[in-house]
VOTORNU-954400 format. One record per atom (N, C-alpha, C, O): x, y, z; residue in one letter. Coordinates in steps of 0.02 Angstrom, whole numbers, padded with zeros to 5 digits, always signed. Layout:
<domars>
XYZA ...
</domars>
This chain:
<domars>
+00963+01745+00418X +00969+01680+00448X +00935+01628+00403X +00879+01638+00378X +00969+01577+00396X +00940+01521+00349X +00888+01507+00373X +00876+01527+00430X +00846+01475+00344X +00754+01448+00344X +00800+01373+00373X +00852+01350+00350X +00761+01351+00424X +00760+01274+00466X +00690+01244+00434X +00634+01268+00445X +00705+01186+00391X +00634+01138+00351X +00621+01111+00420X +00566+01116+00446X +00688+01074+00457X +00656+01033+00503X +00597+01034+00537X +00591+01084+00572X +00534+00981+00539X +00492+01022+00583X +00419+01028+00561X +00367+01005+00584X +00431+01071+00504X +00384+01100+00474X +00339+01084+00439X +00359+01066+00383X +00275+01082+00448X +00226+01053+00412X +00171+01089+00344X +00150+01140+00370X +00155+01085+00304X +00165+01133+00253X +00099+01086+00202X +00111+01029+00182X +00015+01128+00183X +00001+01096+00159X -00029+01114+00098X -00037+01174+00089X -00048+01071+00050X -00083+01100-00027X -00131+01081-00024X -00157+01036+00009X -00159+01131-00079X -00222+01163-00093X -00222+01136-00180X -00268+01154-00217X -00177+01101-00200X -00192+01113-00277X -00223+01054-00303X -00198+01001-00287X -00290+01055-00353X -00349+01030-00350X -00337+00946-00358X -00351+00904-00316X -00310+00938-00417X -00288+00858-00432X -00252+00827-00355X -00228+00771-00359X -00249+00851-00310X -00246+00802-00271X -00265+00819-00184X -00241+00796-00132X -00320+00870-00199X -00366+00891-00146X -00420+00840-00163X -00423+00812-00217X -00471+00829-00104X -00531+00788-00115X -00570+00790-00055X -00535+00789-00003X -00615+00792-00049X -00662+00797-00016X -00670+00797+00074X -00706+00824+00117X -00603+00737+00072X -00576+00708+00130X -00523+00745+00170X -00499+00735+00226X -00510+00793+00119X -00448+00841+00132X -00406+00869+00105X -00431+00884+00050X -00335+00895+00106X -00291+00883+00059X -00224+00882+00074X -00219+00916+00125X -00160+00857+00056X -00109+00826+00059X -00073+00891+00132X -00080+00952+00139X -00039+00846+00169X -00012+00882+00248X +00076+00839+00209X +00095+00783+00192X +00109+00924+00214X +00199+00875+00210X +00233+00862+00257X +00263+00916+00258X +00256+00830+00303X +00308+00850+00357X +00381+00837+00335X +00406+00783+00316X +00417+00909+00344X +00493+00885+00331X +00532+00897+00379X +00523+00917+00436X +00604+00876+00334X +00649+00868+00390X +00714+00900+00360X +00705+00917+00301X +00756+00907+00376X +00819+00927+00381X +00894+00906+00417X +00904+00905+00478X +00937+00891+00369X +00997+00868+00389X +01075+00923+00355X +01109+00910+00306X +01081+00966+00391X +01125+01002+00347X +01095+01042+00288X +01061+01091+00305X +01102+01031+00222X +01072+01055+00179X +01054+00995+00126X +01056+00998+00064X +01037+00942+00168X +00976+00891+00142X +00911+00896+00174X +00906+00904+00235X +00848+00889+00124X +00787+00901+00145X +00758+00845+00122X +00779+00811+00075X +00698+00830+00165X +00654+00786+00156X +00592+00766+00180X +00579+00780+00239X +00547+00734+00142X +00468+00746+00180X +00429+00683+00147X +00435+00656+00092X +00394+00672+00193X +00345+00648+00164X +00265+00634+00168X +00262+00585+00205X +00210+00649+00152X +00170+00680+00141X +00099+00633+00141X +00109+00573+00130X +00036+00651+00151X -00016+00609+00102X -00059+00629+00140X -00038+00640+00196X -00117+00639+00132X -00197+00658+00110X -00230+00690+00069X -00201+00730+00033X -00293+00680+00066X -00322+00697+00004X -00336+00641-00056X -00378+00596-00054X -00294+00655-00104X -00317+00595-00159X -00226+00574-00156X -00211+00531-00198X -00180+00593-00121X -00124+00555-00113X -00110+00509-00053X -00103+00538+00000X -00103+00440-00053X -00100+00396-00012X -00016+00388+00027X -00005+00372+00085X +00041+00408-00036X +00092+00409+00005X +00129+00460-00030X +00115+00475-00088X +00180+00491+00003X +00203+00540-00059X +00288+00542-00012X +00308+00529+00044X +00319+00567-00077X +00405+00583-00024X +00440+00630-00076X +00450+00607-00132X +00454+00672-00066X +00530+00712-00080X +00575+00696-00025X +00579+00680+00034X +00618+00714-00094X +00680+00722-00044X +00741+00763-00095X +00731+00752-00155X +00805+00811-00078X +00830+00861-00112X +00878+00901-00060X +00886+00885-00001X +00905+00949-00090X +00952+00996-00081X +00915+01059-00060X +00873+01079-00100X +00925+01096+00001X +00909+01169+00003X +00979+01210-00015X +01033+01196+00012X +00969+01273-00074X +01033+01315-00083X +01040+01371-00023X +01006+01374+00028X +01080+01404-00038X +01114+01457-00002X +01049+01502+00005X +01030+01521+00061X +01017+01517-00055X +00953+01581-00045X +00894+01538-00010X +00839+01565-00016X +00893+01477+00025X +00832+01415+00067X +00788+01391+00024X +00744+01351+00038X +00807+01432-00073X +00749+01350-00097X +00788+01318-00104X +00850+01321-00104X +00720+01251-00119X +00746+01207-00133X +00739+01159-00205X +00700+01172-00250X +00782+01106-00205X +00775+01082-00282X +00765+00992-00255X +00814+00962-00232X +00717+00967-00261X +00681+00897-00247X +00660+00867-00310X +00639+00894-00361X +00670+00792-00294X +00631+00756-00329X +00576+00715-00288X +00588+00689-00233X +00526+00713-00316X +00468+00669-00285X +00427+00614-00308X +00405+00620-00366X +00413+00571-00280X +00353+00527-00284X +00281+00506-00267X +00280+00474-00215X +00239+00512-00287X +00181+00508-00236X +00126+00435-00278X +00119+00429-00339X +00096+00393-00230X +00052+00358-00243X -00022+00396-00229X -00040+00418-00174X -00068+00399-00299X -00133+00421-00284X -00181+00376-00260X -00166+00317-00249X -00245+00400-00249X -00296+00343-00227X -00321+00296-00301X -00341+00238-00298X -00316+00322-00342X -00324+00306-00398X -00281+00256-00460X -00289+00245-00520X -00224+00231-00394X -00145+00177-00383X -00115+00219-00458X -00101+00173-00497X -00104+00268-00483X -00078+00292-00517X -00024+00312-00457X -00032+00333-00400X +00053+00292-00508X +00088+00335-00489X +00131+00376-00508X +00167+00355-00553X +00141+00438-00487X +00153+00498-00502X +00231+00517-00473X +00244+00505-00414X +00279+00547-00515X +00342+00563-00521X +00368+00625-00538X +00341+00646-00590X +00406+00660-00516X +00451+00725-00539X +00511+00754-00525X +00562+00718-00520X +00514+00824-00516X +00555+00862-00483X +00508+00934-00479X +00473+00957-00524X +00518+00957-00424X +00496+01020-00404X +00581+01082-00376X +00634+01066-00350X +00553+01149-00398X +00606+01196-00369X +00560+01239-00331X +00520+01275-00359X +00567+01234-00251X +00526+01261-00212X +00569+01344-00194X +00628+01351-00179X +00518+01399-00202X +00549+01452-00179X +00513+01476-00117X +00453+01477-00100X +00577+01496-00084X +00520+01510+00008X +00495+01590+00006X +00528+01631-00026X +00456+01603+00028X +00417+01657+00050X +00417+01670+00132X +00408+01623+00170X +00427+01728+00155X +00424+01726+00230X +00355+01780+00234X +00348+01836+00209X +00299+01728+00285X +00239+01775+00286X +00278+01812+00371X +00325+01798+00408X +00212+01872+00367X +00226+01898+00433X +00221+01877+00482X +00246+01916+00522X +00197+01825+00511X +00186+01773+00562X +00249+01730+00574X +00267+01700+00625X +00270+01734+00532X +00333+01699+00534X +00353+01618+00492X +00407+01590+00482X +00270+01597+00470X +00285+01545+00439X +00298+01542+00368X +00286+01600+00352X +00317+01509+00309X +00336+01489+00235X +00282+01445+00202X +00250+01393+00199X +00297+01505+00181X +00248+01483+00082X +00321+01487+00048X +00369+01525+00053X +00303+01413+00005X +00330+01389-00037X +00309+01389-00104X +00258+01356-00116X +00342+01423-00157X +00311+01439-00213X +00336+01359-00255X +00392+01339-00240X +00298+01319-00302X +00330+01278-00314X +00336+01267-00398X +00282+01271-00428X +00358+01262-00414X +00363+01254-00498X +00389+01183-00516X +00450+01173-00513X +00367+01155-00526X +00352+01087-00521X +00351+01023-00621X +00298+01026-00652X +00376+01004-00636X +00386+00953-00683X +00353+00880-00668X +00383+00854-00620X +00305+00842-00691X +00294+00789-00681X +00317+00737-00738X +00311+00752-00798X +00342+00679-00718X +00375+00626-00780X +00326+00586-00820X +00272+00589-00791X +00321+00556-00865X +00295+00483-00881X +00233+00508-00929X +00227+00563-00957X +00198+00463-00929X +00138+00442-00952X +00075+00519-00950X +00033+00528-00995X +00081+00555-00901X +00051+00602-00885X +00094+00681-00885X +00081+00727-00846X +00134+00681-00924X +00210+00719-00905X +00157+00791-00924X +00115+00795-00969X +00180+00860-00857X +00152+00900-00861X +00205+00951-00807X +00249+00927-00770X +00191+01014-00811X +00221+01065-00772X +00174+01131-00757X +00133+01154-00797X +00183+01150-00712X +00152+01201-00670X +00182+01229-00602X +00236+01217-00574X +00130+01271-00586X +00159+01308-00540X +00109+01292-00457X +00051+01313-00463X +00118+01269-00406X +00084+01259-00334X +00111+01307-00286X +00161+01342-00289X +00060+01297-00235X +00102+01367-00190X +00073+01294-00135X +00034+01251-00156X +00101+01293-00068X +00105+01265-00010X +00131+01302+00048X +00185+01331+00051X +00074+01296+00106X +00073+01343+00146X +00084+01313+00219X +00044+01273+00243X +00146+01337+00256X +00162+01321+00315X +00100+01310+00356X +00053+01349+00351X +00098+01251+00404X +00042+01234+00451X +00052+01280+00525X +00101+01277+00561X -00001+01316+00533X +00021+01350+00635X +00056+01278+00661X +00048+01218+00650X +00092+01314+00696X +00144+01244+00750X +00091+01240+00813X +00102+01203+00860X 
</domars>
């Protein structure tokens, strides 16, 4: 059965934009096999994907996010889902950033209890 984004709240842990205060909460959504979210705490003030989920439920997004630091930050991420035993998704993310700071890596983001 296909993975439903709608709903789902999903958050990171990865350091450049964790802070003290917290760190970034996504909520997305779903329309068919359009996805979308948008996001912010921590050292991100506003953040948004938005993208395609395929046939196997990842997905392929591009994103934006404003930091506290008014840098702003641009990419594309290819999220792969994980099903824990509880029932919620980890999202493995492999991730490209654009511009001035252009960099790539790998984040993992972890479904919130409903």
């Amino acid at each position: 059965m296909p993975i439903d984004y709608e709903g789902r709240r999903f958050r990171s842990s990865a350091a450049e934009t964790a802070s003290a205060g917290g760190v970034p909460v996504g909520r997305y959504h779903q329309d068919g096999d359009t996805v979308w979210a948008d996001f912010d705490g921590g050292q991100v003030v506003r953040g948004y994907l938005v993208g395609r989920r395929s046939d196997d439920d990842s997905l392929d997004l591009a994103y934006c996010q404003v930091l506290a630091d008014a840098t702003v930050v641009s990419g594309r991420v290819r999220s792969t889902p994980e099903l824990l035993p509880d029932g919620r998704v980890r999202l493995r993310e492999e991730w490209e950033r654009y511009g001035p700071h252009a960099s790539q890596g790998v984040s993992v983001i972890e479904e919130l209890p409903s």
